[in-house]
N, C-alpha and C positions, 0 to 999 in steps of 0.2 A: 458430480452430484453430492459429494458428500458433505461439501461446503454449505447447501442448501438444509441437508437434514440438522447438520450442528448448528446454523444459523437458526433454525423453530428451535431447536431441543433448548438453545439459550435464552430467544424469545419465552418461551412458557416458562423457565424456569425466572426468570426476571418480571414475567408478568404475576407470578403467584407470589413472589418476595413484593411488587409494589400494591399488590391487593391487598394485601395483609397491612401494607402501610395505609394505605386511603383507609382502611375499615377501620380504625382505631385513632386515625388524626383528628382530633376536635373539629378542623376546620374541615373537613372532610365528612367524618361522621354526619355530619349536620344535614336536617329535614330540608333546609332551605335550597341544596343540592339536587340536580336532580340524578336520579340512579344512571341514567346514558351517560350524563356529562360524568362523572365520574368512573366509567366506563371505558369511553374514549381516551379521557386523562391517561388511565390506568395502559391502554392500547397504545396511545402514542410514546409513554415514555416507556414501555417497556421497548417499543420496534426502535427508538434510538439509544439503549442503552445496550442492546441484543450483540451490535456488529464487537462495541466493547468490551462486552464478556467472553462472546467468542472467540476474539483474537488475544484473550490472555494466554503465554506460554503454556499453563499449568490447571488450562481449565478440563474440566470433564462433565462437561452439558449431558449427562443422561439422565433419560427420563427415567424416573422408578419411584414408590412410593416414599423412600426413605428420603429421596429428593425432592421430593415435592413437600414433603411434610416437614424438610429440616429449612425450606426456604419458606412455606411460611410462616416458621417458628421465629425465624431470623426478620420476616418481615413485624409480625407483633410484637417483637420485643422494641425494635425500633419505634 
């Protein structure tokens, strides 16, 4: 089971890094978008980037605020 927990803890940490991307990419930002479809976007790539992050040797997927907040820091600067 523990394969399960690191797989979400990667997931949300990779879906708050590409939120942070969509909220600030011009072509993203845009009214003509709708908020779901960029929603989903944000949902799908984060569930196939998740397995990738996870299985880095050196990664440490935990949730905490200092995590959350230094991944969307890294997603805005992008």
């Amino acid at each position: 089971m523990p394969e399960w927990s690191h797989f979400l803890s990667a997931m949300t940490l990779v879906m708050v890094r590409v939120s942070g991307i969509v909220a600030f990419v011009p072509f993203f930002s845009s009214t003509a978008l709708p908020v779901r479809a960029k929603a989903v976007f944000t949902l799908a790539v984060a569930y196939l980037l998740a397995p990738l992050v996870a299985s880095l040797p050196y990664a440490q997927a935990e949730i905490g605020f200092a995590a959350l907040m230094g991944e969307l820091a890294v997603g805005l600067v992008f």
